[in-house]
C-alpha positions as CSV (number, residue, x, y, z in Angstrom):
1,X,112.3,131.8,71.8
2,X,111.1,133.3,68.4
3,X,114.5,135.1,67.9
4,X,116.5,132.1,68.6
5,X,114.3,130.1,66.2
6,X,114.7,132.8,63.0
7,X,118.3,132.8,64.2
8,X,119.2,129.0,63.8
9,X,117.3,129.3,60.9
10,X,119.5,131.9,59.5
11,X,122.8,130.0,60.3
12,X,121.7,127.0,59.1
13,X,121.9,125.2,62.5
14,X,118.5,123.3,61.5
15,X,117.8,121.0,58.1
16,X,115.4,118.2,58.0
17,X,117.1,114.8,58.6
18,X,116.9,112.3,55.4
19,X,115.3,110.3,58.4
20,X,112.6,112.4,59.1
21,X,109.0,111.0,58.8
22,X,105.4,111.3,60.0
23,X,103.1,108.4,61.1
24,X,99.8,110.9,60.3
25,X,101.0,112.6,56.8
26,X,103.1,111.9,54.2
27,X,107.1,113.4,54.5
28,X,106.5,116.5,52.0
29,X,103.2,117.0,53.7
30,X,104.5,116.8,57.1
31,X,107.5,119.2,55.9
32,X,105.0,121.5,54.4
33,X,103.1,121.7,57.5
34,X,105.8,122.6,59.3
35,X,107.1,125.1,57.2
36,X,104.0,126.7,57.0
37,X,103.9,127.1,60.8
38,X,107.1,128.8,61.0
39,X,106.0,131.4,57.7
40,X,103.1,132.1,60.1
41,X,104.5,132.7,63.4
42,X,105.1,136.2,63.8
43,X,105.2,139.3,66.7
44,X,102.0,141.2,67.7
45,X,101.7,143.8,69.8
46,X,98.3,144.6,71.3
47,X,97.6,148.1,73.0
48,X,97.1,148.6,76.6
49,X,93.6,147.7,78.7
50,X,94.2,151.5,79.3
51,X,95.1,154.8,78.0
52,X,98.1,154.5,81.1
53,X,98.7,150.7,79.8
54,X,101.9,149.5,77.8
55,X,101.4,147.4,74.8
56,X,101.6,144.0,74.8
57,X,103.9,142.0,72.0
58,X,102.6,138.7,71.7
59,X,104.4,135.8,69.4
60,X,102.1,133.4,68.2
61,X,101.2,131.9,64.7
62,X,97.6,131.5,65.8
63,X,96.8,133.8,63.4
64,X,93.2,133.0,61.9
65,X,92.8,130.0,63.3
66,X,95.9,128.3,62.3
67,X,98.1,126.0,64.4
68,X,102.1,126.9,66.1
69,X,102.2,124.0,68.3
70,X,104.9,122.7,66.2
71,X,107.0,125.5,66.2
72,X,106.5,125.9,70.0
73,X,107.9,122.4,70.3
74,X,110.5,123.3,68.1
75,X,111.7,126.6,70.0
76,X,111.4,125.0,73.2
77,X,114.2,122.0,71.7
78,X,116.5,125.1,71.0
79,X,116.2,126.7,74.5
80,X,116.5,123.4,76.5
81,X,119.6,122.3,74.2
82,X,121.3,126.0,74.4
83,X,120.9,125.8,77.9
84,X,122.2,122.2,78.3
85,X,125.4,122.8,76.0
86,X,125.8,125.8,77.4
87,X,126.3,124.4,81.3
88,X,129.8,123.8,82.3
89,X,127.9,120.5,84.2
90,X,127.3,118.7,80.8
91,X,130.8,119.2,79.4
C-alpha cells in the first residue's frame, strides 16, 4: 500500500480538490495535517524474536506517538479503486 501511495504521488495521480474542506480544522490546517502524515509514514524493520528469526518491515507513521490513520485511509482508497478499475466487471 505504502509503494502505491509514494507512487501516485510521484505521478501526480493525487492533488487536493479546490473543494476540499474539514468540519474540525481549518483547510491549510487540515492540508498540513495530512501532509505531515504522509512525511511521517515510513518502513521499519524490526529484528527477529530470535537469533533463527527473519526481520520484520513494518510501515507505519506511528512514529513517536504521531497519528497515520489518514494515510491508511488514503492507501486503502488507492487499492480498492486499482482494484475496481482494474476488473474487466466494472468496464
Amino acid at each position: 500500500m505504502a509503494l502505491a501511495l509514494r507512487e501516485a504521488l510521484r505521478v501526480g495521480k493525487i492533488s487536493f480538490s479546490k473543494n476540499f474542506f474539514s468540519i474540525s480544522m481549518t483547510t491549510q490546517e487540515a492540508r498540513r495535517r495530512l501532509l505531515d502524515e504522509i512525511l511521517n509514514f515510513s518502513c521499519i524493520t524490526e529484528p527477529g524474536k530470535s537469533a533463527f528469526a527473519r526481520p520484520r518491515k513494518t510501515y507505519t507513521g506511528k512514529i513517536g506517538g504521531l497519528q497515520d490513520d489518514t494515510v491508511i485511509a488514503l492507501q486503502l482508497v488507492l487499492i480498492a479503486s486499482k482494484t475496481f478499475f482494474e476488473n474487466p466487471k466494472y468496464n
